[in-house]
ZATI-752599 format. One record per residue (C-alpha): residue number from 0; residue in one letter; x, y, z. Coordinates in nm, 4 decimals, always signed. Layout:
BEGIN
{semi NUM,'A',{X,Y,Z}}
...
END
This chain:
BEGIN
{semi 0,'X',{+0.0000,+0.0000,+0.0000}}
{semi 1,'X',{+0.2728,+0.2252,+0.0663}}
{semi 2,'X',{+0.4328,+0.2016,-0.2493}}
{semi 3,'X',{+0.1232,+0.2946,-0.4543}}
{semi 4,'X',{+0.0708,+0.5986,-0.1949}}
{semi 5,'X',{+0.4071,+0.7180,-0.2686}}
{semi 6,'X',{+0.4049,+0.6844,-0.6527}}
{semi 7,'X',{+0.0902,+0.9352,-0.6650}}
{semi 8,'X',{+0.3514,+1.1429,-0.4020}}
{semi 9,'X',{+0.6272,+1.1456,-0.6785}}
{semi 10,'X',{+0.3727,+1.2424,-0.9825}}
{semi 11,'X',{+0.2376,+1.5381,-0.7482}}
{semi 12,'X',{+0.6390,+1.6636,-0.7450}}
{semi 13,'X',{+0.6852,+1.6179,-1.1126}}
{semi 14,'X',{+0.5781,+1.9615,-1.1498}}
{semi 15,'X',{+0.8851,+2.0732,-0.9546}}
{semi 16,'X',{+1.1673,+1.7898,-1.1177}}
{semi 17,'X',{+1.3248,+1.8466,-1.4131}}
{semi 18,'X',{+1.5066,+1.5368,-1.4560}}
{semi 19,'X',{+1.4392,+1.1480,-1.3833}}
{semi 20,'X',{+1.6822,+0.9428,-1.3017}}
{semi 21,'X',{+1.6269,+0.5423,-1.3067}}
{semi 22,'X',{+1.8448,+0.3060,-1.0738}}
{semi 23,'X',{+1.8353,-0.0119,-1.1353}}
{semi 24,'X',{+2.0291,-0.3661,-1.0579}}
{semi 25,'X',{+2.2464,-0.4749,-1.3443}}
{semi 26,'X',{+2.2271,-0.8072,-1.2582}}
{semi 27,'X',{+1.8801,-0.8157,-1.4321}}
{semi 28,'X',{+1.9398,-0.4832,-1.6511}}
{semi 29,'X',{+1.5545,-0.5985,-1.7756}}
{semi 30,'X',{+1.3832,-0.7358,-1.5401}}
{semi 31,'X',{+1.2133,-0.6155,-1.2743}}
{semi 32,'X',{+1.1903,-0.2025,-1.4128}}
{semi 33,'X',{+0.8499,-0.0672,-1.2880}}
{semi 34,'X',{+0.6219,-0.0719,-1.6024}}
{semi 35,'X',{+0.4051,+0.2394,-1.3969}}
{semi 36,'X',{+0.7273,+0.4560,-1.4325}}
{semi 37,'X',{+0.7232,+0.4402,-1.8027}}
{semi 38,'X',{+0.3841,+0.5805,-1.8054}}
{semi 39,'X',{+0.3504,+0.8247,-1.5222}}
{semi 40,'X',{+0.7154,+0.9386,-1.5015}}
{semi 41,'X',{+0.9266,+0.9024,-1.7880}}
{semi 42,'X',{+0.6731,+1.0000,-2.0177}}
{semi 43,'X',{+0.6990,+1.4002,-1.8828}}
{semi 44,'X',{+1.0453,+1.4375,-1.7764}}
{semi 45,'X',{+1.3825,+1.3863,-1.8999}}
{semi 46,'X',{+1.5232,+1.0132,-1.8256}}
{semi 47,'X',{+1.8227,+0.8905,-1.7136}}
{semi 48,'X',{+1.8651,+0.5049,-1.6820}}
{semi 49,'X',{+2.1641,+0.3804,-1.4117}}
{semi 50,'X',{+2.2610,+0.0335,-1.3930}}
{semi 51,'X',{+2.4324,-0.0219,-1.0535}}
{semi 52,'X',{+2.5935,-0.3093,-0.9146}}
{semi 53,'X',{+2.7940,-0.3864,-1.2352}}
{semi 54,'X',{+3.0649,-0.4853,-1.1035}}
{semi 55,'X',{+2.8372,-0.8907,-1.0342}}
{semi 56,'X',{+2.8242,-0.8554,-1.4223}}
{semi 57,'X',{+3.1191,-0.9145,-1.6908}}
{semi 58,'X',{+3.0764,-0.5941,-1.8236}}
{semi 59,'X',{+3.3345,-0.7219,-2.1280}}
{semi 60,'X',{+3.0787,-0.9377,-2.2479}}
{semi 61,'X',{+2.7371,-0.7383,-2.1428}}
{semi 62,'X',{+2.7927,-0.3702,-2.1647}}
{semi 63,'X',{+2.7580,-0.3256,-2.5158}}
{semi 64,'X',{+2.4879,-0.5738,-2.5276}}
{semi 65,'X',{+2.2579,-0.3678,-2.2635}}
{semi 66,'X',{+2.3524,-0.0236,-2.4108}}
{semi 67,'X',{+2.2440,-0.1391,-2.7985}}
{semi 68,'X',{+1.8800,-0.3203,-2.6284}}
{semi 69,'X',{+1.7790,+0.0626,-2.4757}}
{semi 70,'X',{+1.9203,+0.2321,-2.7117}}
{semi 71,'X',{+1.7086,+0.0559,-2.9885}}
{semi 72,'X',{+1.4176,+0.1286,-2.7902}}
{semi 73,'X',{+1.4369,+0.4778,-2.7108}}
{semi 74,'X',{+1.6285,+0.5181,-2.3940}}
{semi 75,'X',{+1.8219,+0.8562,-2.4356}}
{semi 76,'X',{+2.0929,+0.7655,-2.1973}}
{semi 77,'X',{+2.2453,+0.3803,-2.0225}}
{semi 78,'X',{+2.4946,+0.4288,-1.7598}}
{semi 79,'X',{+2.6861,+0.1559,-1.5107}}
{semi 80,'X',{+2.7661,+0.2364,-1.1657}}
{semi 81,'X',{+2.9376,+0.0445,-0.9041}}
{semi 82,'X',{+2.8284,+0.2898,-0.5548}}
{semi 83,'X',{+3.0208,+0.0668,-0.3095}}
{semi 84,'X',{+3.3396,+0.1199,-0.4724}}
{semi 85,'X',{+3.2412,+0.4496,-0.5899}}
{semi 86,'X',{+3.4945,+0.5067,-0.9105}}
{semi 87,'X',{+3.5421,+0.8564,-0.9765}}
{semi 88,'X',{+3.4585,+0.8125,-1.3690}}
{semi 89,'X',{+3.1775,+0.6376,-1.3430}}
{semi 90,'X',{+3.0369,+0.9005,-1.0838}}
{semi 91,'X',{+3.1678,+1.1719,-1.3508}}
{semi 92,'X',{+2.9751,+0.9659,-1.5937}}
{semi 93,'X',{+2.6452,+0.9912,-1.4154}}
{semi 94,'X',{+2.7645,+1.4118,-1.3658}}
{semi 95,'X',{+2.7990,+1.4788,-1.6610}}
{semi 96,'X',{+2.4818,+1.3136,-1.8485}}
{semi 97,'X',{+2.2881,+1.4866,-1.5527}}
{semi 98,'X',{+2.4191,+1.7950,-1.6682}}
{semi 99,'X',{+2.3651,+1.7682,-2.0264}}
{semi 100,'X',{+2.0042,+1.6180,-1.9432}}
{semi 101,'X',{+1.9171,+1.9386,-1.7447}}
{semi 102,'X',{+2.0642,+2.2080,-1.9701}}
{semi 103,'X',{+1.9621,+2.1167,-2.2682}}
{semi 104,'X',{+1.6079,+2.0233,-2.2574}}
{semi 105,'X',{+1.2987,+2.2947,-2.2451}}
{semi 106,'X',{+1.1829,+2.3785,-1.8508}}
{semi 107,'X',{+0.8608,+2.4201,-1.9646}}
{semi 108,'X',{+0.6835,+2.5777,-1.6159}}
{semi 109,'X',{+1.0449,+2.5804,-1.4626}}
{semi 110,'X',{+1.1965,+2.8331,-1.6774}}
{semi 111,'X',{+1.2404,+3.1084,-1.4520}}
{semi 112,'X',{+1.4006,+2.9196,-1.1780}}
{semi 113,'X',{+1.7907,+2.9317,-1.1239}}
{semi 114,'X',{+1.8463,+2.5679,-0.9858}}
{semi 115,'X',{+1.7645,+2.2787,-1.1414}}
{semi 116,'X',{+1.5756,+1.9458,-0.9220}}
{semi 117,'X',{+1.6233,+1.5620,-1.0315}}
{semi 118,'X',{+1.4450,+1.2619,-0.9167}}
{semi 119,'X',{+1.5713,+0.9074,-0.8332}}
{semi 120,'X',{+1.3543,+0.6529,-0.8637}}
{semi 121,'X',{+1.3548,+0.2517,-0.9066}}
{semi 122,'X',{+1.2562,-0.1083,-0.7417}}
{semi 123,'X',{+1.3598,-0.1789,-0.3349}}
{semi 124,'X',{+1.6951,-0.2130,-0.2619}}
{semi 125,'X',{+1.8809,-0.1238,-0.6770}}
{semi 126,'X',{+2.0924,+0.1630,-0.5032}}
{semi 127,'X',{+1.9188,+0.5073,-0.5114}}
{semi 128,'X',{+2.0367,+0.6070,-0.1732}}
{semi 129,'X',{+2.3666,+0.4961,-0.2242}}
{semi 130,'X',{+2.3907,+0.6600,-0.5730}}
{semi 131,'X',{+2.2600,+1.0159,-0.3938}}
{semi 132,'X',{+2.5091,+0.9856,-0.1256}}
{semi 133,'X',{+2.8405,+0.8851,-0.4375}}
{semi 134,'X',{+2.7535,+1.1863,-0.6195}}
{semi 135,'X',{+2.7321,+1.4198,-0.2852}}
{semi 136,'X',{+3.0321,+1.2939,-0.2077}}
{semi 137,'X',{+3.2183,+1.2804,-0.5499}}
{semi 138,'X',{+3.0906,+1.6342,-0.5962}}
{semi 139,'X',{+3.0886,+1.8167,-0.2411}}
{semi 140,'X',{+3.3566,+1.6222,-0.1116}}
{semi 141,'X',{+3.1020,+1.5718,+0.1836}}
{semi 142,'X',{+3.1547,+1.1997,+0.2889}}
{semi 143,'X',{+2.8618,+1.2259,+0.6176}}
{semi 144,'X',{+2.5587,+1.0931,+0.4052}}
{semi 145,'X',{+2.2699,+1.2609,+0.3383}}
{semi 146,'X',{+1.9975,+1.0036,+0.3152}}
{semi 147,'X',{+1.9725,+0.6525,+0.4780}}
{semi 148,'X',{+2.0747,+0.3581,+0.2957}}
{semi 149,'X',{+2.1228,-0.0078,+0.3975}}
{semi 150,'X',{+2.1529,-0.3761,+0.2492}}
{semi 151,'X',{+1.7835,-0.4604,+0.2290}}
{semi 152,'X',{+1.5008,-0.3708,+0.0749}}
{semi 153,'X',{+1.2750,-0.1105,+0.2080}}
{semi 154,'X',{+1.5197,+0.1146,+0.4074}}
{semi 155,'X',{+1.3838,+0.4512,+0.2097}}
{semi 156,'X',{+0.9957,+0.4125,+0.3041}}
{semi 157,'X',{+0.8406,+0.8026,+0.1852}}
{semi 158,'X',{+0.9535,+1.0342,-0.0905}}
{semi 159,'X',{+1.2416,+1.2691,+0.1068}}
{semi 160,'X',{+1.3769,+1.6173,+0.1461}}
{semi 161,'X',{+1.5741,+1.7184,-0.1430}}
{semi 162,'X',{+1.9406,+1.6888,-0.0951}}
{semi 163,'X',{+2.1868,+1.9581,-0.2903}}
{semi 164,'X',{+2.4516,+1.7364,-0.5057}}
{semi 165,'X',{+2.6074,+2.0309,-0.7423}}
{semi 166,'X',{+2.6761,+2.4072,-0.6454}}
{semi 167,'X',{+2.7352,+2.5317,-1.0277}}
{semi 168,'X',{+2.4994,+2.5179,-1.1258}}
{semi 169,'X',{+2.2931,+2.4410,-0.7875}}
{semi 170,'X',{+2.1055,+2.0861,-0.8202}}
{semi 171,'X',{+1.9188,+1.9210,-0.5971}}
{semi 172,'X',{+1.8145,+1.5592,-0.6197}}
{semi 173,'X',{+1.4798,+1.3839,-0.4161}}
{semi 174,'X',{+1.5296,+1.0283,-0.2767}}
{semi 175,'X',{+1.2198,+0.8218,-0.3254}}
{semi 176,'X',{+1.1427,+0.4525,-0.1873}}
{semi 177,'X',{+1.1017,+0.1739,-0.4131}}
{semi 178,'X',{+0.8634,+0.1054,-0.5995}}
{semi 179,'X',{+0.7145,-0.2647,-0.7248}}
{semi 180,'X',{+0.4861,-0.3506,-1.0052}}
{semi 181,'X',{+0.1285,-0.4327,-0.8057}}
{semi 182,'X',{+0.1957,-0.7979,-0.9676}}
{semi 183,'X',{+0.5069,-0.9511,-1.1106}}
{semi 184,'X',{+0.4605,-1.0460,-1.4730}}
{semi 185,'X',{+0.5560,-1.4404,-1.4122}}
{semi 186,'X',{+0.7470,-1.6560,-1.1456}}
{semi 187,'X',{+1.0378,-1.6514,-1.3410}}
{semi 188,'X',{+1.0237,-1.2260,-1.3126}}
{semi 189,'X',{+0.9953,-1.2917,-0.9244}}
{semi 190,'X',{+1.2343,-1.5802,-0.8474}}
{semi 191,'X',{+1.4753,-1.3366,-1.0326}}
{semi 192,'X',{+1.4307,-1.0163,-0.8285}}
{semi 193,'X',{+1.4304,-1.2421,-0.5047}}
{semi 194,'X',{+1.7725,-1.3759,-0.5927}}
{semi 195,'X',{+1.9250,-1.0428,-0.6184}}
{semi 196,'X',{+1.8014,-0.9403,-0.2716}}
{semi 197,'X',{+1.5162,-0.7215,-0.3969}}
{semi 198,'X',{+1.2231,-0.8294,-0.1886}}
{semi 199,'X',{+1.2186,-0.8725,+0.1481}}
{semi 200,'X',{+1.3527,-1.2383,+0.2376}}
{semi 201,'X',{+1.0198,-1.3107,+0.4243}}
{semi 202,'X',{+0.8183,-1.3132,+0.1392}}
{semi 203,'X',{+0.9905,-1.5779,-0.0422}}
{semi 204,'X',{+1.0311,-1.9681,+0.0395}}
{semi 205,'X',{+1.4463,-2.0421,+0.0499}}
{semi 206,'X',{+1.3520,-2.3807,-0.1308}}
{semi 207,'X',{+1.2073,-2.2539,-0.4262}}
{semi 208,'X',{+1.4408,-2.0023,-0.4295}}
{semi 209,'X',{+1.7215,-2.2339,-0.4316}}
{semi 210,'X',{+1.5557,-2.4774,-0.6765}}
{semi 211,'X',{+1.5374,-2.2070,-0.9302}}
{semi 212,'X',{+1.8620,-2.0976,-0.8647}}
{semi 213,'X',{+1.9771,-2.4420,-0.9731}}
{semi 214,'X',{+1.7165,-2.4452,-1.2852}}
{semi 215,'X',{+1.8689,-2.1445,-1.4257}}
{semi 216,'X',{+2.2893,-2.2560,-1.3340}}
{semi 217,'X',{+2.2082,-2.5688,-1.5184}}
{semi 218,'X',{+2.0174,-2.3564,-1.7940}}
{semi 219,'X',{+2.3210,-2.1783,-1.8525}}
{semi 220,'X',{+2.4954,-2.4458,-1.8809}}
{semi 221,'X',{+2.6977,-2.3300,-1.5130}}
{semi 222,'X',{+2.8192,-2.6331,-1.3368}}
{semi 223,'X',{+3.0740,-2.4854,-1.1226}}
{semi 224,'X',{+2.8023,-2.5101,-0.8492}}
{semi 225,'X',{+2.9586,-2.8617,-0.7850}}
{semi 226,'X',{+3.2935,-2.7472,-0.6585}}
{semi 227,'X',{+3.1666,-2.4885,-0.4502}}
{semi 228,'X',{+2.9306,-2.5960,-0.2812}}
{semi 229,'X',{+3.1945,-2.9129,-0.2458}}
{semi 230,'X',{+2.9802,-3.1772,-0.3892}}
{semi 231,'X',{+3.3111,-3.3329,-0.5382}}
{semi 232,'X',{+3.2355,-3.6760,-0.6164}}
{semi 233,'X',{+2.9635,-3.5594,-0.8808}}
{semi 234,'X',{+3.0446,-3.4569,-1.2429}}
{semi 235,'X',{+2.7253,-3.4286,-1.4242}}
{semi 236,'X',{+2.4994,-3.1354,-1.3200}}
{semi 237,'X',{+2.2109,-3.2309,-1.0485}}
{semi 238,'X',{+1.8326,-3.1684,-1.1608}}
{semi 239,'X',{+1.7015,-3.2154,-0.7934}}
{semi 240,'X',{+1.7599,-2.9649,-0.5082}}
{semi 241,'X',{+1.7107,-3.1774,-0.2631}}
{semi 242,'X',{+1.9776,-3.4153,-0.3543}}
{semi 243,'X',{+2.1803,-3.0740,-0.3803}}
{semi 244,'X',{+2.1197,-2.9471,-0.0513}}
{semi 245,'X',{+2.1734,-3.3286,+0.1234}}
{semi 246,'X',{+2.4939,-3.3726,-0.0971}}
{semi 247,'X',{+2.6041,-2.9859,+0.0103}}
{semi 248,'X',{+2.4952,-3.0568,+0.3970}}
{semi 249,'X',{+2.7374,-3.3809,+0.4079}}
{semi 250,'X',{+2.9814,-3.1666,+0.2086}}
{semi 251,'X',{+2.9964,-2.9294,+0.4847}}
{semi 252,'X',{+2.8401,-3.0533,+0.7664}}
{semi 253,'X',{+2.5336,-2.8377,+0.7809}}
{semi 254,'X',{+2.3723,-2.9962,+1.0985}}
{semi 255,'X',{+2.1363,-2.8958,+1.3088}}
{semi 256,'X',{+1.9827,-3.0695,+1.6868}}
{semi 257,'X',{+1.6330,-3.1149,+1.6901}}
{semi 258,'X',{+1.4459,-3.3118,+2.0018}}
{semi 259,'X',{+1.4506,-3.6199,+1.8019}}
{semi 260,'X',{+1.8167,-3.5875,+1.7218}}
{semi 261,'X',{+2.0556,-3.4572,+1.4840}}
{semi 262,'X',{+1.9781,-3.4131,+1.0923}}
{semi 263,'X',{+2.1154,-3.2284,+0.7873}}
{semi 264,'X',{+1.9991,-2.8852,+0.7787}}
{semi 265,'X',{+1.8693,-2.7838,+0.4732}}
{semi 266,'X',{+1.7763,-2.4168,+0.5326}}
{semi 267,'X',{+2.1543,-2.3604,+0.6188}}
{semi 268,'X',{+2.2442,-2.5369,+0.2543}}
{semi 269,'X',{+1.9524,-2.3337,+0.1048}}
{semi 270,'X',{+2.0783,-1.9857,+0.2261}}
{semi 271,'X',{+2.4442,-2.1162,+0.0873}}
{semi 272,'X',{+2.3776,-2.1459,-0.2034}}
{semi 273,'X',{+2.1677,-1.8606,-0.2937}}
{semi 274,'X',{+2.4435,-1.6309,-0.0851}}
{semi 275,'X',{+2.7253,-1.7776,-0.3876}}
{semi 276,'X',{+2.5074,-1.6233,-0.6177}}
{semi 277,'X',{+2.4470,-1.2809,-0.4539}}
{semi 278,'X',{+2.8487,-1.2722,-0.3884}}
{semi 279,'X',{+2.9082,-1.3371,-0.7876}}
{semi 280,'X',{+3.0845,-1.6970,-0.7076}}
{semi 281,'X',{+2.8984,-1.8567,-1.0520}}
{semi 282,'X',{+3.0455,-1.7775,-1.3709}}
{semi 283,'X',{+2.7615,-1.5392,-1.4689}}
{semi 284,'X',{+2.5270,-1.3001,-1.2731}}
{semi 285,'X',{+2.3095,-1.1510,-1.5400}}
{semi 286,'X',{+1.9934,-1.3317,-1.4730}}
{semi 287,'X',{+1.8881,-1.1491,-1.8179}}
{semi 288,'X',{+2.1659,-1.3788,-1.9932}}
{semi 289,'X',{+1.9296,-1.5218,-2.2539}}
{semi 290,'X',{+1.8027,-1.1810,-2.3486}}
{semi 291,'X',{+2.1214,-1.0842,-2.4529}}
{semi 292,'X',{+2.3734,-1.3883,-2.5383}}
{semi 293,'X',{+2.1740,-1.4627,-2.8501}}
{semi 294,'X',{+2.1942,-1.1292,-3.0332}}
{semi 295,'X',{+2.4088,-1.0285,-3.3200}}
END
């Protein structure tokens, strides 16, 4: 409910922003974007779209691929950030197409005014705080941050105050919470967004998480799962995950005491595996892979 009371929030400022800019997780560079932002948002205002977190994704390989799918469909500008490491030309990137975003497109109703006001906006937990606070700090050199930002979704829960990134010119940029579709398009959509840590962990059973997890390694033809999750006396990739997770609990001695005595414990294996994933063990993190591997 909150997210569809802050959306209307964000059109009602639209009046006042003069630029849009998208964050999202480059892990699934398609996946996932909020179909409502297309038509209330991006439709009015400038857009900007970010991909953050590339440094999970071979950027050698997927890059040009993700630049040439927007650009084909009308996305003005595709940028990759990394706001943990926060490299200075990547930041200067994001600057600079902010810059030439805001001065040269028509104001419209904002003519008159002397500073210029962007918005960030995406799904839970892609990086919009984080991105606000690089930029401040790139720019201003001020390293205390200016809005909250954490490692799971739902930290930012109301549109904010606007926060001053740039003295010359003067721009100011307005941290917004994340925003879902009201229904995911398929489980595949989901199961994807839930393995990059986009929805709160609650809402999403570990053993289906897992088992697609495994669907879409052995999809990709990704077999390196057996080595590290230390299953070393199989060769040929595994179709079941539960003979996964009782093969990676002997592996490692994932136990756990109940009153009826000692057993494997699954949940541990479960969270394992899916926590290789989210720290880029496999050989590929774009969950978007067949969108892009295939094209000339």
């Amino acid at each position: 409910m909150h997210m569809s009371v802050q959306l209307k929030i964000m059109e009602a400022k639209l009046r006042s922003v003069d630029l849009v800019v998208e964050v999202h997780d480059a892990r699934i560079p398609v996946t996932g974007r909020n179909e409502q932002f297309f038509r209330h948002l991006y439709a009015i205002r400038p857009h900007i779209l970010v991909l953050n977190k590339c440094d999970l994704i071979d950027m050698k390989l997927y890059k040009r691929k993700i630049e040439d799918y927007y650009y084909e469909r009308g996305v003005q500008k595709v940028l990759f950030t990394d706001c943990k490491k926060r490299l200075p030309r990547a930041l200067n990137d994001v600057k600079k197409s902010m810059l030439d975003a805001l001065e040269n497109t028509p104001r419209f109703n904002r003519a008159v005014k002397t500073e210029y006001q962007a918005m960030v906006v995406g799904i839970p937990n892609v990086g919009k705080s984080s991105l606000i606070n690089a930029i401040r700090t790139h720019t201003l050199g001020i390293k205390r941050k200016a809005v909250e930002a954490g490692a799971r979704p739902g930290v930012t829960v109301r549109v904010q105050n606007r926060v001053r990134i740039l003295d010359k010119p003067p721009i100011y940029i307005i941290d917004t919470p994340g925003v879902l579709s009201p229904n995911h398009r398929n489980i595949d959509d989901a199961m994807k967004l839930a393995l990059c840590d986009l929805v709160l962990e609650s809402h999403v059973n570990l053993y289906y998480l897992a088992d697609y997890l495994l669907f879409w390694l052995n999809q990709s033809g990704d077999f390196s799962y057996l080595k590290l999750l230390g299953i070393e006396d199989q060769t040929d990739p595994i179709d079941d995950i539960q003979e996964v997770l009782a093969k990676t609990c002997a592996a490692n001695d994932f136990r756990i005491q109940r009153s009826m005595g000692e057993r494997w414990d699954f949940d541990r294996a479960a969270k394992h595996f899916i926590q290789l994933y989210r720290n880029s063990k496999f050989q590929d993190s774009c969950l978007d892979n067949d969108l892009f591997l295939y094209r000339n």
